[in-house]
ROMI-75026 format. One record per atom (N, C-alpha, C, O): residue number from 1; residue in three letters; atom name; x, y, z. Coordinates in Angstrom, 2 decimals, decimal comma. Atoms other than C-alpha are relative to their C-alpha. Example, Ala and Ser with C-alpha at 12.3 -4.5 7.8 and 13.67 -1.06 7.14 Angstrom:
     k     r    a         u         v         w
     1   ALA    N      0,89     -1,19      0,00
     1   ALA   CA     12,30     -4,50      7,80
     1   ALA    C      0,90      1,20      0,00
     1   ALA    O      1,94      1,18      0,66
     2   SER    N     -0,82     -1,19     -0,06
     2   SER   CA     13,67     -1,06      7,14
     2   SER    C     -0,77      1,09      0,73
     2   SER    O     -0,26      2,20      0,90
//
This chain:
     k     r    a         u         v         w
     1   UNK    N      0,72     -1,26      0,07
     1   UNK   CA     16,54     -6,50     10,86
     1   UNK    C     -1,50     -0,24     -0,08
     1   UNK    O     -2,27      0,39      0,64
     2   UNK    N      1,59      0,63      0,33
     2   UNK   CA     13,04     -8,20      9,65
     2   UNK    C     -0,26     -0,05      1,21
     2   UNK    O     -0,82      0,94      1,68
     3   UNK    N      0,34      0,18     -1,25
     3   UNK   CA     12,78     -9,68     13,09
     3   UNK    C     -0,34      1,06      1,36
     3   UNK    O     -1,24      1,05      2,20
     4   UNK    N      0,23     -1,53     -0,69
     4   UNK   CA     13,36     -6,21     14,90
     4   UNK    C     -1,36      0,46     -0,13
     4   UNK    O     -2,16      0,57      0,80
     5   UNK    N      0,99     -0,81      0,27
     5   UNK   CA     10,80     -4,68     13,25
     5   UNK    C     -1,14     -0,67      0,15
     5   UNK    O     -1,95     -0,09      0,88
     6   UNK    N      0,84      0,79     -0,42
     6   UNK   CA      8,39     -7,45     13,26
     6   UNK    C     -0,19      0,26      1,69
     6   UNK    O     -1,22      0,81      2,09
     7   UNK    N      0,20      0,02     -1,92
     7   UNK   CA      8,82     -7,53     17,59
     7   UNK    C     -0,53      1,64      0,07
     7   UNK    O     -1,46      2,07      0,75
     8   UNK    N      0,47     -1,32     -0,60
     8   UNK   CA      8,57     -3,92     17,49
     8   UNK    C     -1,59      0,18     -0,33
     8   UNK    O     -2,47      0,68      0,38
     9   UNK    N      1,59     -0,47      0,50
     9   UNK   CA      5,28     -3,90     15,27
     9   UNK    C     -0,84     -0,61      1,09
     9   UNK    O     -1,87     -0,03      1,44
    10   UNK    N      0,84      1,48     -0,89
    10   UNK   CA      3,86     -6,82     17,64
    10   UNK    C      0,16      1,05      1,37
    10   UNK    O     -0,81      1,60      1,89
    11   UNK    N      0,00     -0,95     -1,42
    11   UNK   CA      5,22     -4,68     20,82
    11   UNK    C     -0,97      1,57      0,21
    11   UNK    O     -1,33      2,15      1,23
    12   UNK    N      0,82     -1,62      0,12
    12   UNK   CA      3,23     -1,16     19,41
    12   UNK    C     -1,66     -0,43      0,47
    12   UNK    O     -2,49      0,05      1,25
    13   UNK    N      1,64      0,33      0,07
    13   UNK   CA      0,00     -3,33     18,69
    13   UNK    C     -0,58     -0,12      1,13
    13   UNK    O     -1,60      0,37      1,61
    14   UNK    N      0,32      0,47     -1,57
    14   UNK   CA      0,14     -4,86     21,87
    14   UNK    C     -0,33      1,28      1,14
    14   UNK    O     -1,00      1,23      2,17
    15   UNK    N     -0,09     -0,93     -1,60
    15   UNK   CA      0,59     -1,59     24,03
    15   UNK    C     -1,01      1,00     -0,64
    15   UNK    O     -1,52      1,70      0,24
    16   UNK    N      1,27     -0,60      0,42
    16   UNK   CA     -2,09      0,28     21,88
    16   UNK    C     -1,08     -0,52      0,42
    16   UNK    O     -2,00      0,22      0,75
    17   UNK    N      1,07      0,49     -0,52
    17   UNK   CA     -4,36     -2,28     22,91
    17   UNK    C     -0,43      0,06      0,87
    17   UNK    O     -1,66      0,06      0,94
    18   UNK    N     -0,14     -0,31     -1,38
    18   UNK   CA     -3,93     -1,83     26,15
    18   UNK    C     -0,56      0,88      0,46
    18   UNK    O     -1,35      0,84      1,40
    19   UNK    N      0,32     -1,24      0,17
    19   UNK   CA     -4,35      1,53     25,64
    19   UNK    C     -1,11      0,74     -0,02
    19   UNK    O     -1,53      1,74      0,57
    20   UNK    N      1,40     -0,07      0,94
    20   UNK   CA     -7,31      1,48     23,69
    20   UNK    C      0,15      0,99     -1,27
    20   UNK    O     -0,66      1,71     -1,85
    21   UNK    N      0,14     -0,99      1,67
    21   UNK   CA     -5,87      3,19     20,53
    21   UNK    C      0,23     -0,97     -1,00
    21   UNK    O      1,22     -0,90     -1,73
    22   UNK    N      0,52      1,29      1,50
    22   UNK   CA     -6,80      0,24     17,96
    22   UNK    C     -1,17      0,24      0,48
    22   UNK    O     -1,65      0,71      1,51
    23   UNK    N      2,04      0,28      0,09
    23   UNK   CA    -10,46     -0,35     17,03
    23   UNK    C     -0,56     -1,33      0,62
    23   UNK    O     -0,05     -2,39      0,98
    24   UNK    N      0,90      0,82     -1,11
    24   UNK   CA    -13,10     -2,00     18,74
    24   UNK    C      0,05     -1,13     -0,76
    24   UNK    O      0,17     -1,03     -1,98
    25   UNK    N      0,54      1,26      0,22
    25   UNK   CA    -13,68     -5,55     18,34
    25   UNK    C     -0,72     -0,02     -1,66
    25   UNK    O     -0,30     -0,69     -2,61
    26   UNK    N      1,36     -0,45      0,50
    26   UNK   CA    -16,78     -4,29     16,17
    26   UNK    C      0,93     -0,46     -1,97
    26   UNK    O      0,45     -1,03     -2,95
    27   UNK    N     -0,87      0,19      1,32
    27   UNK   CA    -13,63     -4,34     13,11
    27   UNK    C      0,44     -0,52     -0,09
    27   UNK    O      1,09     -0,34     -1,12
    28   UNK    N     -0,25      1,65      0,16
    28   UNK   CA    -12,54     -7,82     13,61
    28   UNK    C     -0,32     -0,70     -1,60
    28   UNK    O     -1,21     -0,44     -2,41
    29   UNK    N      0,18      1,07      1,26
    29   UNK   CA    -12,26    -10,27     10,73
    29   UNK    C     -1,52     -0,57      0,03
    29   UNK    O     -2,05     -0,86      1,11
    30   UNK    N      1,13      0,82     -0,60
    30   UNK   CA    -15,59    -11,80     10,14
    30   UNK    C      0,15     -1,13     -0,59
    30   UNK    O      0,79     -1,46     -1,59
    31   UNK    N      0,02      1,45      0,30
    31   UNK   CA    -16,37    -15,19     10,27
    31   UNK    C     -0,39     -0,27     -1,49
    31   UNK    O     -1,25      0,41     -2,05
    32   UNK    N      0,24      0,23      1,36
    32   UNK   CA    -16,36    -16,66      6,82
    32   UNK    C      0,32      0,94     -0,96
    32   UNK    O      0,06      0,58     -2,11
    33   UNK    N     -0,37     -0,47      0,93
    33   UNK   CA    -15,09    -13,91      5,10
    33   UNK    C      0,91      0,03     -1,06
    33   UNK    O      2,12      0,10     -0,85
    34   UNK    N     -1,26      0,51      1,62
    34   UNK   CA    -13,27    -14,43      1,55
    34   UNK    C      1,09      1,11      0,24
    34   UNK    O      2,22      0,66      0,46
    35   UNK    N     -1,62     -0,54      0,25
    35   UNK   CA    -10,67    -11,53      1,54
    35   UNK    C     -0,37      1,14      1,23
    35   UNK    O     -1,30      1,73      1,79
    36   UNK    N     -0,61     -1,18     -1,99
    36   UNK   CA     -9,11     -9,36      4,74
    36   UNK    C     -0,06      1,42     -0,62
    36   UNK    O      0,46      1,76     -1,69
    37   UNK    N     -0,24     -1,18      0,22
    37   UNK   CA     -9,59     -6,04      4,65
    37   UNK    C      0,96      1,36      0,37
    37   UNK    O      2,15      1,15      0,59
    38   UNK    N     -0,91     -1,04     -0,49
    38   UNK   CA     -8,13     -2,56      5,56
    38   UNK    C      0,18      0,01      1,97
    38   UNK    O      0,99      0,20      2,87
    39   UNK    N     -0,02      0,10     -1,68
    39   UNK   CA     -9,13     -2,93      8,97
    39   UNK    C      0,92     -1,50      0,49
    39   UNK    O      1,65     -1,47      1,48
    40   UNK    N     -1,04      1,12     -0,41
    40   UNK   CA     -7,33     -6,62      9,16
    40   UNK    C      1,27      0,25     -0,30
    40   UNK    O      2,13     -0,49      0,17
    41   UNK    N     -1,27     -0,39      0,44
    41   UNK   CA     -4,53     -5,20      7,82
    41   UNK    C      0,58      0,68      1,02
    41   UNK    O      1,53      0,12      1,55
    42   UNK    N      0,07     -1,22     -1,07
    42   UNK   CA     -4,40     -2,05     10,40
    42   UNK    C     -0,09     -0,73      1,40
    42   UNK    O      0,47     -0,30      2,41
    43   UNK    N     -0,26      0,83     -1,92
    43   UNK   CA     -4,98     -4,72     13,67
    43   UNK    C      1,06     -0,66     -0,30
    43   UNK    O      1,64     -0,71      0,78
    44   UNK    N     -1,08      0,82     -0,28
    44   UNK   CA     -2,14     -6,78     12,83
    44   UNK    C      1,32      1,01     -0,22
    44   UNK    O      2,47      0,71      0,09
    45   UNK    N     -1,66     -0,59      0,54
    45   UNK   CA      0,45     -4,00     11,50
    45   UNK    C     -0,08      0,56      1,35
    45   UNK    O      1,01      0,45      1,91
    46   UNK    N     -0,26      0,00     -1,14
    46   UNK   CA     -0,62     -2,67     14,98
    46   UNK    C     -0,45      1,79     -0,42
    46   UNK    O     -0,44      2,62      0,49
    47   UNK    N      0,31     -1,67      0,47
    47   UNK   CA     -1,71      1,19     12,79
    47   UNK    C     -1,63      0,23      0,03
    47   UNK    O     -2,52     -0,56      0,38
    48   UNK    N      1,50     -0,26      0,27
    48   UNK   CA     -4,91      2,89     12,11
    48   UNK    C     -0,39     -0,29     -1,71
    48   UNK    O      0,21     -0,14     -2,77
    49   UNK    N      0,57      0,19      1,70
    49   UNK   CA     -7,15      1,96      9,09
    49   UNK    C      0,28      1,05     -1,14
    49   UNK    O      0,12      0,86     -2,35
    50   UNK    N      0,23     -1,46      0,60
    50   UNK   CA     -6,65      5,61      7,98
    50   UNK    C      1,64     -0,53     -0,37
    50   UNK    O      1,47     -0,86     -1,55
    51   UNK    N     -1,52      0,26      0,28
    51   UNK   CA     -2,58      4,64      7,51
    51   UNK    C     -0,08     -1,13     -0,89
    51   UNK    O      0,37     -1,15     -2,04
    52   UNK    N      0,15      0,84      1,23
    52   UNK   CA     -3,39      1,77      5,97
    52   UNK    C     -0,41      0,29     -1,46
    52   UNK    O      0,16     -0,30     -2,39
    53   UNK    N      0,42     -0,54      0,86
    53   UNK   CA     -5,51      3,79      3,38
    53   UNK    C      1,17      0,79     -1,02
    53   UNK    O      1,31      0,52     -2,21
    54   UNK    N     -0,93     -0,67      0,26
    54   UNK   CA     -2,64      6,25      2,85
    54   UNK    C      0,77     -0,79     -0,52
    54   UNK    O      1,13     -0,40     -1,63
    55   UNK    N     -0,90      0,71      0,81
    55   UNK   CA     -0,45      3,61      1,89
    55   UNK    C     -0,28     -0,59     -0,59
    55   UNK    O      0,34     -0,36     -1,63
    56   UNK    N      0,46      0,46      1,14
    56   UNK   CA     -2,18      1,35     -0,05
    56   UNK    C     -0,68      1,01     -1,59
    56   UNK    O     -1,04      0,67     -2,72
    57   UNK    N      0,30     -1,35      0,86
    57   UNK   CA     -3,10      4,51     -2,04
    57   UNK    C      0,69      0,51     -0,47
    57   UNK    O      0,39      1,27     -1,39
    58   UNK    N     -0,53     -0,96      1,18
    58   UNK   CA     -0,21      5,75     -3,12
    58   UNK    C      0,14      1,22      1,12
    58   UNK    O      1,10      1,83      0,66
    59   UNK    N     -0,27     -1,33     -0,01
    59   UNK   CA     -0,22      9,03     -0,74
    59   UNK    C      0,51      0,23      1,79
    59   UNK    O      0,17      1,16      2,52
    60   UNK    N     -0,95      0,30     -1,24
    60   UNK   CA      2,01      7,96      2,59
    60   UNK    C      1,15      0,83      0,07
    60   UNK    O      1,70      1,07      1,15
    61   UNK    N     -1,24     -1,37      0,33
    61   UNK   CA      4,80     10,61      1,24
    61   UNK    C     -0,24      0,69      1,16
    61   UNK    O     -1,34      1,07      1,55
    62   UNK    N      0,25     -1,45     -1,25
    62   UNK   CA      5,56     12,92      4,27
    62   UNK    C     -1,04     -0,57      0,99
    62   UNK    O     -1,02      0,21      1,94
    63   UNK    N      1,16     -0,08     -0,79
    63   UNK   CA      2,59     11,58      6,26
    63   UNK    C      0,28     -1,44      1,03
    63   UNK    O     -0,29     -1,57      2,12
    64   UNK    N     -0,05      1,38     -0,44
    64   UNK   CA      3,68      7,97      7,28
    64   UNK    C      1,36     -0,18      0,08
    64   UNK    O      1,93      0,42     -0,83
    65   UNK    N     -1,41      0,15      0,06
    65   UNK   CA      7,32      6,95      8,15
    65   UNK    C      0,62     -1,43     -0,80
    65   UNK    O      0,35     -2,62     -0,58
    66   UNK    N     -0,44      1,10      0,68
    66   UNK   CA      9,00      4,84      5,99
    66   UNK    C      0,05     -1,73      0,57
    66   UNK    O      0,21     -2,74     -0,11
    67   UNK    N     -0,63      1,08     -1,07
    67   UNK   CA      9,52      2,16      8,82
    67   UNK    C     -2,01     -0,47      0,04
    67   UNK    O     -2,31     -1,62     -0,29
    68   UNK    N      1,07      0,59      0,21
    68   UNK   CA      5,45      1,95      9,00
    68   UNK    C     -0,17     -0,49     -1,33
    68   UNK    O     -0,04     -1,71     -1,45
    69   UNK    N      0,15      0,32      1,04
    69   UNK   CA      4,86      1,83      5,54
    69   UNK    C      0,89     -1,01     -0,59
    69   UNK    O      0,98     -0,96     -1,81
    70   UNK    N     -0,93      0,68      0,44
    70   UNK   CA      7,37     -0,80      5,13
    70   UNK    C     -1,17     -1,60      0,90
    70   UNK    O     -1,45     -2,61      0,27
    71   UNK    N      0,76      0,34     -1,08
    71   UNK   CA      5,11     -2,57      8,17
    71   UNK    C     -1,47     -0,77     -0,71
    71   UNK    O     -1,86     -1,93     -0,84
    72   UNK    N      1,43      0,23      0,70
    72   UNK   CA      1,61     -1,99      6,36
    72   UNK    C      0,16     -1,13     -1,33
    72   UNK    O     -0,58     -2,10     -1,49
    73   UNK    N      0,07      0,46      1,04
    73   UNK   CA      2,98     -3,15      2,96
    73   UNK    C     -0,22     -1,65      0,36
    73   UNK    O     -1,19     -2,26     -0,09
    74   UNK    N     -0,13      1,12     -0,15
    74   UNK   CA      4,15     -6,68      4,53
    74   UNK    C     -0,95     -1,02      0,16
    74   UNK    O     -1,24     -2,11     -0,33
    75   UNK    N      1,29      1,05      0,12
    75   UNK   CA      1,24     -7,35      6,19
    75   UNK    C     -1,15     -0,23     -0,85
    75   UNK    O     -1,83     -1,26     -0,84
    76   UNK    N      0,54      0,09      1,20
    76   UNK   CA     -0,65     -6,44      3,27
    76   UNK    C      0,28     -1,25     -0,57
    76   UNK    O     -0,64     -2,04     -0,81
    77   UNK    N     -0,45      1,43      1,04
    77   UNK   CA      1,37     -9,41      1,41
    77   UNK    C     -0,55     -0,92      0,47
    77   UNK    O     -1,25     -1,64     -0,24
    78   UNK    N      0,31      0,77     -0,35
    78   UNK   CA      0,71    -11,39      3,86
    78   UNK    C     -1,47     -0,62      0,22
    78   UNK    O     -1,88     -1,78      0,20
    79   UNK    N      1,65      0,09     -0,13
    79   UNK   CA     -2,88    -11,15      4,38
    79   UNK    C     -0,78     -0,48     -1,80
    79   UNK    O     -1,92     -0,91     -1,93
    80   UNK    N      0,79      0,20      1,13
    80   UNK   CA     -3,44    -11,58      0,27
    80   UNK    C     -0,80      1,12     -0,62
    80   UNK    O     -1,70      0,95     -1,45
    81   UNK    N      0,47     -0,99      0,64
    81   UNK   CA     -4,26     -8,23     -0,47
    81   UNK    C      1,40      0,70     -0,90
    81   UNK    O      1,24      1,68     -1,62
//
């Protein structure tokens, strides 16, 4: 099931990009920076920074589907936030 969802998150990011519905470059990781932010969080789960907010906040109820917010949290872990 992990794996599913992982390909799918990787398959959304990917075809948003494409798209052009992720953020510009401009919100890239920067070089040398000590801790990842909302926006590194939001390019790899493949969502907007604004979803990321919502869930790290506490207020994703009704607004975010369980299946993202399951998404955001991970890569959250993973990133060290």
């Amino acid at each position: 099931m992990t794996c599913v969802v992982v390909d799918f998150v990787l398959y959304e990011m990917q075809k948003r990009q494409r798209e052009g519905w992720l953020m510009s470059d401009r919100h890239e990781s920067r070089a040398g920076a000590q801790l990842p932010t909302s926006f590194d969080v939001a390019r790899r789960a493949g969502v907007s920074q604004s979803t990321v907010s919502l869930v790290l906040n506490g207020k994703a109820a009704g607004r975010v589907s369980p299946r993202t917010q399951e998404a955001v949290l991970r890569v959250a872990r993973e990133l060290g936030i």
